[in-house]
C-alpha positions, 0 to 999 in steps of 0.5 A, a space after each residue: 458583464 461581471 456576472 457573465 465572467 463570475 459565472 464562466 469562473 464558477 463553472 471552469 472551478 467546478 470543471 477543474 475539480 471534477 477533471 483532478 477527482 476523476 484522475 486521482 480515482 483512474 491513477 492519474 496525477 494531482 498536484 500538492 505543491 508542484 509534486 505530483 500525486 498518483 493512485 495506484 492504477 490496477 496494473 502497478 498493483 498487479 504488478 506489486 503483487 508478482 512482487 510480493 508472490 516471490 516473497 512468499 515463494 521463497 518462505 522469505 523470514 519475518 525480522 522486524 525492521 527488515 527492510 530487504 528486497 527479495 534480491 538481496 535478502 537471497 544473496 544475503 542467505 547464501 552468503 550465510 546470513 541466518 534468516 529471521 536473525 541477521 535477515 528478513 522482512 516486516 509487513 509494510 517492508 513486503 509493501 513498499 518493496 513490492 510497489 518499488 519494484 513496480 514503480 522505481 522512483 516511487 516516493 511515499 507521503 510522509 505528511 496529511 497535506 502530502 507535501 512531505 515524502 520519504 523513499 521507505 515508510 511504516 505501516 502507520 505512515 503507508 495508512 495515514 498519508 500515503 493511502 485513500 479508502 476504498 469500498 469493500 467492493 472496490 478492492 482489487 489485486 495490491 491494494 493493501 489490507 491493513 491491521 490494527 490493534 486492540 487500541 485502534 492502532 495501525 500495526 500491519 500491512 498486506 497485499 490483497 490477492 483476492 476474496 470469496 463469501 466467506 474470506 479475505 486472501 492476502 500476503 502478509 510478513 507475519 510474526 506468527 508465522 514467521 516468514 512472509 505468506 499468503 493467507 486468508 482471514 474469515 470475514 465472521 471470524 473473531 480476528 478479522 472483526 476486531 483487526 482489520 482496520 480497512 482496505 486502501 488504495 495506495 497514493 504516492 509521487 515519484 522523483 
């Protein structure tokens, strides 16, 4: 008897965990604490990129530690604000902000045990504790394409729009550049070998 209830025990165990992959994997929630997670389904990731497109669209300014939406950074400039001074965007605020508009009461984690959440986050933070990684064939429109440097150091972020043989297409707030853009690296190129850092699939909760 207590082997027949053991072994129906170890098999609903084993059901479980397989039901919470599969739903993590198709964007469906998992429980951390009573919170409940999700993955980046490939509609909100669709739908982060329109977002982030409008960025581009209206050669938004790269200020770091901006963290404005494409709305009020427009009403801010036609108020007179001066873009890239007073006004502008950083990588992970394109990122955040793209994945809000999607998702309104998105909350990103903060935490490796994803207990902890925050309603704004950093490059770093969005690639520790609040993505999961994805094979290079797995990628899809608005997963996010990360940066690092020399040191391994995550120092960036972008929306992945799509790619070819020979590059990688994407939307980035780049300091070089000075503005938000949509661009492309080479895969062979010297940059896309020494920075990129790995494609990742947003995970996140909602309050």
């Amino acid at each position: 008897m207590k082997r027949h209830f053991a072994g129906r025990l170890l098999i609903s165990l084993v059901s479980l965990i397989v039901i919470l992959n599969w739903g993590a994997v198709n964007g469906l929630g998992t429980s951390h604490e009573g919170v409940v997670g999700y993955s980046a389904s490939a509609e909100q990731g669709q739908a982060a990129l329109n977002y982030a497109q409008r960025y581009v669209e209206y050669e938004t300014a790269y200020l770091l530690g901006g963290r404005l939406t494409i709305e009020r950074y427009l009403e801010r400039k036609a108020a007179g604000d001066e873009p890239g001074v007073d006004i502008g965007v950083d990588a992970s605020a394109v990122v955040v902000n793209s994945y809000r508009a999607a998702v309104p009461s998105i909350r990103f984690w903060t935490n490796q045990e994803r207990t902890q959440m925050a309603a704004d986050v950093g490059s770093r933070t969005l690639f520790h504790y609040s993505s999961s990684p994805i094979d290079d064939d797995a990628v899809r429109p608005g997963d996010l394409v990360f940066f690092q440097n020399d040191a391994g150091a995550i120092i960036g972020v972008g929306l992945f729009t799509h790619s070819t043989n020979a590059a990688v297409h994407f939307i980035v707030a780049s300091p070089n550049a000075e503005r938000v853009i949509h661009t492309h690296a080479v895969k062979d190129g010297d940059y896309w070998q020494n920075s990129f850092a790995g494609f990742r699939r947003l995970v996140y909760t909602t309050r």
